[in-house]
C-alpha positions, 0 to 999 in steps of 0.5 A: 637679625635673621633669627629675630625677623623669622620668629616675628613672621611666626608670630604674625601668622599665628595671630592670623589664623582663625581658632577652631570652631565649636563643630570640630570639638564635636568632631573629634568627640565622635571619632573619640567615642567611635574608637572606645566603642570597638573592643579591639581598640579599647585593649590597645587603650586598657590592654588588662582583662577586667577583675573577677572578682569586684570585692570581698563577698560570699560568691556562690561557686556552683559545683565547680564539677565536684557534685557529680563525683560520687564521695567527699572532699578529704584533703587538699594539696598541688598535686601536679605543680601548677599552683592551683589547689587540687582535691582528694575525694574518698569514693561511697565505697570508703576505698577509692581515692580521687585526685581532682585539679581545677581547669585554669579557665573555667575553674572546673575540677576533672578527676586526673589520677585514681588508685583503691585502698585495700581497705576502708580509708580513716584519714589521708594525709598528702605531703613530699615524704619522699623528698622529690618535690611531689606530694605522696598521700599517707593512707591510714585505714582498718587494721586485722588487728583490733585497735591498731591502724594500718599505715601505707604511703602511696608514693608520687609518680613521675608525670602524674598519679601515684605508684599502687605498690604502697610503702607499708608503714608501722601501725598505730593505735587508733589514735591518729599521729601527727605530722611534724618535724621533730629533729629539723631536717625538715622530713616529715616525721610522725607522733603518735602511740604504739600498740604496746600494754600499755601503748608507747608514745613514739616518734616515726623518724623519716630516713628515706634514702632514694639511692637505698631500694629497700623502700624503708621509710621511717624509724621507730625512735623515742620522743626527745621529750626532757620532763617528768610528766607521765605518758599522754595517752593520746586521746581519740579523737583528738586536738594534738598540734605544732604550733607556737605558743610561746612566741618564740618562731620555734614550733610547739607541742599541744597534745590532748590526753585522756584521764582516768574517769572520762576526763581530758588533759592537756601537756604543753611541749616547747621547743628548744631546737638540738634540746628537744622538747621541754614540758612547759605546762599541763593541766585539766582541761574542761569537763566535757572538752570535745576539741581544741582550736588554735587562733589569735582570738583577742588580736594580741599577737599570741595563739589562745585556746578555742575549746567546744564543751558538751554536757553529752554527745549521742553516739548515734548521731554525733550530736552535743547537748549543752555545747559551749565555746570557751576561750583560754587567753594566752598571757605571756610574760613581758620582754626581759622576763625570767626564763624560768617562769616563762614557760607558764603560758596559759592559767587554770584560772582563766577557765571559766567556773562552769569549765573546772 
Protein backbone atom coordinates (compact mmCIF):
# COMPACT_ATOMS: atom_id res chain seq x y z
CA UNK A 1 0.00 0.00 0.00
CA UNK A 2 2.64 2.23 0.70
CA UNK A 3 4.24 2.51 -2.88
CA UNK A 4 0.42 2.92 -4.29
CA UNK A 5 -0.49 5.95 -1.70
CA UNK A 6 3.10 7.82 -2.51
CA UNK A 7 2.46 7.97 -6.11
CA UNK A 8 -1.00 9.29 -5.86
CA UNK A 9 0.38 12.13 -3.65
CA UNK A 10 2.78 12.80 -6.51
CA UNK A 11 0.00 12.86 -8.79
CA UNK A 12 -2.07 15.28 -6.46
CA UNK A 13 0.51 17.51 -6.58
CA UNK A 14 1.54 17.44 -9.95
CA UNK A 15 -2.11 18.36 -10.55
CA UNK A 16 -1.79 21.32 -8.19
CA UNK A 17 0.96 23.00 -9.65
CA UNK A 18 0.01 25.85 -11.75
CA UNK A 19 1.63 25.65 -15.87
CA UNK A 20 4.49 28.13 -16.64
CA UNK A 21 3.50 31.50 -17.95
CA UNK A 22 3.98 32.78 -21.46
CA UNK A 23 6.62 35.51 -19.62
CA UNK A 24 8.89 32.82 -18.57
CA UNK A 25 9.28 31.24 -22.20
CA UNK A 26 10.08 34.88 -22.94
CA UNK A 27 12.52 34.50 -20.48
CA UNK A 28 14.60 31.77 -21.19
CA UNK A 29 14.21 32.97 -25.19
CA UNK A 30 16.66 36.10 -23.84
CA UNK A 31 18.99 34.01 -21.54
CA UNK A 32 19.16 31.62 -24.85
CA UNK A 33 19.71 34.26 -27.51
CA UNK A 34 22.29 36.13 -24.91
CA UNK A 35 24.54 33.04 -24.77
CA UNK A 36 24.51 32.13 -28.84
CA UNK A 37 25.58 35.73 -29.09
CA UNK A 38 28.88 35.64 -27.03
CA UNK A 39 31.75 33.76 -29.53
CA UNK A 40 33.18 31.74 -26.77
CA UNK A 41 29.94 30.12 -25.97
CA UNK A 42 28.87 29.62 -29.39
CA UNK A 43 32.31 27.36 -29.70
CA UNK A 44 31.29 25.32 -26.74
CA UNK A 45 27.75 24.95 -28.95
CA UNK A 46 29.58 24.37 -32.47
CA UNK A 47 33.50 23.87 -31.20
CA UNK A 48 34.23 23.47 -35.71
CA UNK A 49 35.84 26.54 -37.47
CA UNK A 50 33.68 27.87 -40.41
CA UNK A 51 34.45 26.26 -43.94
CA UNK A 52 36.90 28.40 -46.29
CA UNK A 53 35.45 27.88 -48.95
CA UNK A 54 31.44 28.13 -49.47
CA UNK A 55 31.37 25.98 -52.74
CA UNK A 56 33.06 25.28 -56.01
CA UNK A 57 33.86 28.60 -57.66
CA UNK A 58 36.76 30.32 -59.70
CA UNK A 59 38.08 32.38 -56.33
CA UNK A 60 40.60 35.03 -56.98
CA UNK A 61 43.91 34.01 -54.79
CA UNK A 62 45.70 37.13 -55.07
CA UNK A 63 49.58 37.00 -55.08
CA UNK A 64 49.89 34.40 -52.66
CA UNK A 65 53.40 36.31 -52.38
CA UNK A 66 54.71 35.05 -55.50
CA UNK A 67 54.55 38.21 -57.81
CA UNK A 68 56.97 39.65 -55.85
CA UNK A 69 59.71 37.04 -56.59
CA UNK A 70 61.56 38.06 -59.86
CA UNK A 71 61.00 34.88 -62.33
CA UNK A 72 58.22 32.12 -62.95
CA UNK A 73 56.71 28.94 -61.63
CA UNK A 74 58.66 25.80 -63.38
CA UNK A 75 57.46 22.99 -61.21
CA UNK A 76 55.67 21.96 -58.10
CA UNK A 77 56.19 19.23 -55.40
CA UNK A 78 56.44 18.98 -50.89
CA UNK A 79 59.59 19.71 -50.91
CA UNK A 80 59.89 19.59 -46.68
CA UNK A 81 57.24 17.01 -45.95
CA UNK A 82 54.02 19.12 -44.61
CA UNK A 83 51.70 18.11 -47.13
CA UNK A 84 51.38 21.21 -48.67
CA UNK A 85 52.33 21.81 -52.19
CA UNK A 86 55.77 23.72 -52.79
CA UNK A 87 56.76 26.05 -55.66
CA UNK A 88 60.15 25.85 -57.86
CA UNK A 89 60.61 29.51 -59.59
CA UNK A 90 63.50 29.72 -62.15
CA UNK A 91 65.09 33.65 -61.48
CA UNK A 92 65.06 36.34 -64.80
CA UNK A 93 68.56 35.37 -65.17
CA UNK A 94 67.41 31.34 -66.51
CA UNK A 95 70.00 30.31 -63.30
CA UNK A 96 68.51 30.63 -60.27
CA UNK A 97 66.14 27.96 -58.62
CA UNK A 98 63.79 29.11 -55.73
CA UNK A 99 62.37 26.66 -53.45
CA UNK A 100 59.01 28.45 -52.08
CA UNK A 101 56.43 26.57 -49.36
CA UNK A 102 52.94 28.30 -48.43
CA UNK A 103 52.45 29.42 -44.91
CA UNK A 104 49.75 27.13 -43.04
CA UNK A 105 47.80 30.32 -42.02
CA UNK A 106 47.48 32.80 -44.50
CA UNK A 107 48.73 30.55 -47.64
CA UNK A 108 51.59 33.00 -48.37
CA UNK A 109 54.69 31.49 -50.19
CA UNK A 110 58.12 32.57 -48.59
CA UNK A 111 61.09 31.41 -50.49
CA UNK A 112 63.08 28.48 -48.07
CA UNK A 113 66.16 27.15 -50.02
CA UNK A 114 68.26 28.78 -53.23
CA UNK A 115 70.75 27.26 -55.29
CA UNK A 116 72.23 28.93 -59.06
CA UNK A 117 72.83 26.49 -61.91
CA UNK A 118 75.97 27.06 -63.73
CA UNK A 119 74.13 27.37 -66.84
CA UNK A 120 70.73 28.35 -68.28
CA UNK A 121 68.18 26.18 -67.16
CA UNK A 122 65.82 24.04 -69.77
CA UNK A 123 63.71 21.94 -67.55
CA UNK A 124 63.60 20.81 -63.73
CA UNK A 125 62.09 17.97 -62.84
CA UNK A 126 61.90 17.33 -58.78
CA UNK A 127 61.43 13.52 -57.82
CA UNK A 128 63.13 11.00 -54.76
CA UNK A 129 65.73 9.78 -57.02
CA UNK A 130 68.08 8.99 -54.20
CA UNK A 131 65.34 6.67 -52.56
CA UNK A 132 65.58 8.84 -49.03
CA UNK A 133 61.87 10.04 -49.08
CA UNK A 134 63.00 13.73 -50.14
CA UNK A 135 62.26 15.33 -53.42
CA UNK A 136 65.84 15.86 -55.61
CA UNK A 137 65.60 18.33 -58.52
CA UNK A 138 67.06 17.11 -61.89
CA UNK A 139 68.44 20.10 -63.77
CA UNK A 140 68.62 20.05 -67.47
CA UNK A 141 70.23 23.13 -69.20
CA UNK A 142 72.71 24.22 -72.20
CA UNK A 143 75.53 22.12 -73.17
CA UNK A 144 79.21 23.23 -74.58
CA UNK A 145 78.46 20.73 -76.96
CA UNK A 146 76.15 21.55 -79.78
CA UNK A 147 72.79 19.41 -79.67
CA UNK A 148 73.24 17.83 -76.48
CA UNK A 149 72.00 18.77 -72.99
CA UNK A 150 73.54 18.59 -69.71
CA UNK A 151 71.99 16.65 -67.16
CA UNK A 152 72.76 17.19 -63.09
CA UNK A 153 70.54 16.01 -59.95
CA UNK A 154 70.97 18.48 -57.05
CA UNK A 155 70.48 15.89 -54.38
CA UNK A 156 68.06 16.87 -51.13
CA UNK A 157 69.53 17.63 -48.06
CA UNK A 158 68.83 16.60 -44.30
CA UNK A 159 66.82 19.32 -42.90
CA UNK A 160 66.10 21.31 -45.80
CA UNK A 161 67.47 22.67 -49.26
CA UNK A 162 69.70 21.12 -51.67
CA UNK A 163 73.33 19.58 -51.69
CA UNK A 164 75.22 22.28 -54.48
CA UNK A 165 77.91 19.75 -55.62
CA UNK A 166 75.61 18.27 -58.10
CA UNK A 167 75.64 14.34 -59.59
CA UNK A 168 76.49 15.00 -63.21
CA UNK A 169 74.47 12.83 -65.17
CA UNK A 170 75.03 11.38 -69.06
CA UNK A 171 73.87 13.92 -71.51
CA UNK A 172 71.01 13.72 -74.07
CA UNK A 173 70.00 15.11 -77.06
CA UNK A 174 68.09 18.19 -77.19
CA UNK A 175 65.08 15.77 -76.98
CA UNK A 176 64.10 16.13 -73.19
CA UNK A 177 63.75 12.41 -71.57
CA UNK A 178 61.14 11.02 -69.74
CA UNK A 179 60.73 9.85 -66.18
CA UNK A 180 59.52 6.39 -65.94
CA UNK A 181 60.10 3.35 -64.38
CA UNK A 182 61.06 0.78 -66.87
CA UNK A 183 61.96 -2.20 -64.81
CA UNK A 184 59.67 -1.78 -61.50
CA UNK A 185 61.76 -1.26 -59.07
CA UNK A 186 60.21 1.69 -58.52
CA UNK A 187 63.66 3.98 -59.13
CA UNK A 188 63.14 6.50 -61.36
CA UNK A 189 64.55 5.72 -64.69
CA UNK A 190 65.12 7.93 -67.89
CA UNK A 191 64.23 7.51 -71.83
CA UNK A 192 65.37 9.20 -73.96
CA UNK A 193 68.03 9.71 -77.08
CA UNK A 194 72.09 9.61 -76.96
CA UNK A 195 73.98 11.76 -78.73
CA UNK A 196 75.37 9.07 -81.22
CA UNK A 197 75.23 9.37 -85.53
CA UNK A 198 72.86 8.53 -85.55
CA UNK A 199 71.20 9.09 -81.90
CA UNK A 200 70.53 5.76 -79.88
CA UNK A 201 67.06 5.47 -78.15
CA UNK A 202 68.45 4.55 -74.48
CA UNK A 203 67.30 3.77 -70.90
CA UNK A 204 69.11 5.76 -68.03
CA UNK A 205 68.89 2.92 -65.37
CA UNK A 206 68.54 4.04 -61.53
CA UNK A 207 71.27 2.05 -59.63
CA UNK A 208 71.86 4.20 -56.61
CA UNK A 209 73.44 2.85 -54.03
CA UNK A 210 73.59 4.91 -50.62
CA UNK A 211 76.22 2.77 -49.04
CA UNK A 212 78.36 3.22 -52.45
CA UNK A 213 80.44 7.17 -52.26
CA UNK A 214 80.95 7.23 -55.73
CA UNK A 215 77.59 9.26 -56.52
CA UNK A 216 77.06 6.81 -59.52
CA UNK A 217 73.47 7.21 -60.13
CA UNK A 218 72.10 5.55 -63.49
CA UNK A 219 73.37 3.06 -66.20
CA UNK A 220 73.15 3.26 -69.80
CA UNK A 221 71.11 0.31 -70.94
CA UNK A 222 69.07 -0.51 -73.83
CA UNK A 223 65.20 -0.19 -73.95
CA UNK A 224 63.38 -3.68 -73.12
CA UNK A 225 61.73 -2.80 -76.32
CA UNK A 226 60.52 -6.49 -78.48
CA UNK A 227 59.26 -5.29 -82.04
CA UNK A 228 60.41 -4.35 -85.48
CA UNK A 229 59.72 -0.86 -85.56
CA UNK A 230 62.44 1.41 -86.50
CA UNK A 231 64.08 4.05 -84.19
CA UNK A 232 61.43 6.77 -82.92
CA UNK A 233 63.74 9.71 -83.37
CA UNK A 234 62.22 11.60 -80.72
CA UNK A 235 60.56 14.61 -81.68
CA UNK A 236 61.46 18.08 -79.95
CA UNK A 237 59.42 19.25 -78.72
CA UNK A 238 57.39 16.72 -77.84
CA UNK A 239 54.46 14.51 -76.09
CA UNK A 240 56.13 11.43 -75.05
CA UNK A 241 53.89 9.78 -71.74
CA UNK A 242 53.38 6.47 -69.53
CA UNK A 243 50.20 6.08 -69.56
CA UNK A 244 47.43 3.32 -69.86
CA UNK A 245 46.19 2.67 -72.80
CA UNK A 246 44.94 -0.26 -73.15
CA UNK A 247 43.15 -0.73 -69.79
CA UNK A 248 45.07 -3.02 -68.15
CA UNK A 249 46.39 -1.32 -64.63
CA UNK A 250 50.01 -1.55 -66.44
CA UNK A 251 51.71 1.76 -67.69
CA UNK A 252 52.11 2.45 -71.45
CA UNK A 253 54.54 4.02 -73.86
CA UNK A 254 53.18 7.10 -76.11
CA UNK A 255 56.14 8.28 -77.93
CA UNK A 256 55.93 11.30 -80.92
CA UNK A 257 58.49 10.70 -83.40
CA UNK A 258 59.73 12.63 -86.40
CA UNK A 259 59.53 11.80 -89.92
CA UNK A 260 61.47 12.40 -92.81
CA UNK A 261 59.65 15.52 -94.63
CA UNK A 262 58.60 17.48 -91.51
CA UNK A 263 55.95 14.79 -90.67
CA UNK A 264 55.28 13.30 -87.00
CA UNK A 265 54.44 9.75 -85.84
CA UNK A 266 53.31 7.94 -83.19
CA UNK A 267 54.65 4.35 -81.63
CA UNK A 268 52.56 2.80 -78.99
CA UNK A 269 54.47 0.57 -76.17
CA UNK A 270 52.26 -1.85 -73.88
CA UNK A 271 53.35 -3.03 -71.07
CA UNK A 272 54.02 -6.59 -70.33
CA UNK A 273 55.78 -6.58 -66.83
CA UNK A 274 59.17 -8.90 -66.66
CA UNK A 275 58.34 -8.92 -70.93
CA UNK A 276 59.14 -5.69 -71.44
CA UNK A 277 57.40 -3.51 -73.90
CA UNK A 278 55.55 -4.71 -76.88
CA UNK A 279 55.03 -2.31 -80.00
CA UNK A 280 50.89 -2.24 -80.14
CA UNK A 281 50.46 0.23 -82.71
CA UNK A 282 52.03 3.07 -84.72
CA UNK A 283 51.17 5.34 -87.35
CA UNK A 284 51.00 9.07 -88.98
CA UNK A 285 49.68 11.43 -86.91
CA UNK A 286 48.04 14.57 -88.25
CA UNK A 287 49.90 17.01 -90.55
CA UNK A 288 50.54 19.89 -88.60
CA UNK A 289 50.43 18.00 -85.19
CA UNK A 290 51.90 20.62 -82.56
CA UNK A 291 51.20 18.31 -79.02
CA UNK A 292 49.16 15.46 -77.85
CA UNK A 293 47.03 15.50 -74.67
CA UNK A 294 45.97 12.40 -72.88
CA UNK A 295 42.31 12.48 -71.30
CA UNK A 296 38.87 10.52 -71.02
CA UNK A 297 37.08 12.94 -73.46
CA UNK A 298 33.94 10.67 -74.06
CA UNK A 299 33.85 9.52 -70.03
CA UNK A 300 33.96 5.86 -71.48
CA UNK A 301 36.59 5.07 -68.99
CA UNK A 302 39.55 4.76 -71.74
CA UNK A 303 42.38 7.72 -72.38
CA UNK A 304 41.66 9.06 -75.78
CA UNK A 305 44.10 11.34 -77.82
CA UNK A 306 43.54 15.25 -77.64
CA UNK A 307 46.11 16.65 -80.78
CA UNK A 308 46.50 20.60 -81.47
CA UNK A 309 46.98 21.02 -85.20
CA UNK A 310 48.24 24.24 -87.20
CA UNK A 311 48.87 25.02 -90.48
CA UNK A 312 52.05 27.11 -89.33
CA UNK A 313 53.39 28.52 -86.17
CA UNK A 314 55.94 31.71 -86.17
CA UNK A 315 59.27 30.93 -85.09
CA UNK A 316 59.14 34.58 -83.85
CA UNK A 317 56.40 34.28 -81.73
CA UNK A 318 55.33 30.77 -80.93
CA UNK A 319 51.99 31.56 -82.44
CA UNK A 320 49.67 29.14 -84.73
CA UNK A 321 47.67 29.81 -87.51
CA UNK A 322 44.94 27.70 -88.47
CA UNK A 323 44.84 25.82 -85.10
CA UNK A 324 42.37 22.99 -84.32
CA UNK A 325 41.68 20.45 -81.70
CA UNK A 326 41.03 16.88 -82.88
CA UNK A 327 40.18 13.80 -80.89
CA UNK A 328 41.30 10.03 -81.50
CA UNK A 329 38.51 7.99 -79.37
CA UNK A 330 40.36 4.99 -77.91
CA UNK A 331 38.15 1.73 -78.85
CA UNK A 332 39.07 -0.98 -77.12
CA UNK A 333 38.08 -4.36 -77.65
CA UNK A 334 35.13 -6.02 -75.47
CA UNK A 335 35.67 -8.34 -72.33
CA UNK A 336 37.04 -12.02 -73.72
CA UNK A 337 38.34 -10.66 -76.84
CA UNK A 338 41.37 -12.35 -78.62
CA UNK A 339 44.97 -11.27 -77.57
CA UNK A 340 46.10 -10.71 -80.61
CA UNK A 341 43.84 -8.27 -81.99
CA UNK A 342 44.08 -6.25 -78.72
CA UNK A 343 46.78 -4.56 -79.25
CA UNK A 344 44.70 -2.37 -81.90
CA UNK A 345 43.85 0.70 -79.90
CA UNK A 346 43.46 3.48 -81.65
CA UNK A 347 42.44 3.82 -85.73
CA UNK A 348 43.90 5.76 -88.68
CA UNK A 349 40.04 6.09 -89.58
CA UNK A 350 39.14 7.86 -86.65
CA UNK A 351 41.02 11.04 -87.98
CA UNK A 352 39.10 13.27 -89.37
CA UNK A 353 39.53 14.06 -93.50
CA UNK A 354 41.49 17.17 -93.01
CA UNK A 355 43.84 15.63 -90.18
CA UNK A 356 45.45 12.72 -93.01
Amino acid sequence: MLPRLYLFAMYRSFRRRRPPRFSSFLLLACVALTVLASPTAASWIWPFSPKRFKGNALLGAGSMGLEDEDGRVVAFGDFNGDQFLDVIMLGSDQQTLSVLTPGTEDFTFRRSASFRHPQAVYNVVPGDFTQDGTLDVLVTSRSSVSGQLTMSLYPARVGGGFDVDSIHLPSSTLSQPITLDIDGDMKIDLLGLRPGNPPSLKVWQNVWNASDSSDHLYDIIDPPFNGTQPLCRISNPHSNAVVDLNGDCLADLFLMCDEPGGDKSYQIWVNNKDEGFALAQSGRLPRGTQSVAFADMDRDGTIDLFITTCSSVSTATGLGSNCAFNIAYNRQLPLCASASSAYHIFHRRQWPKNMS
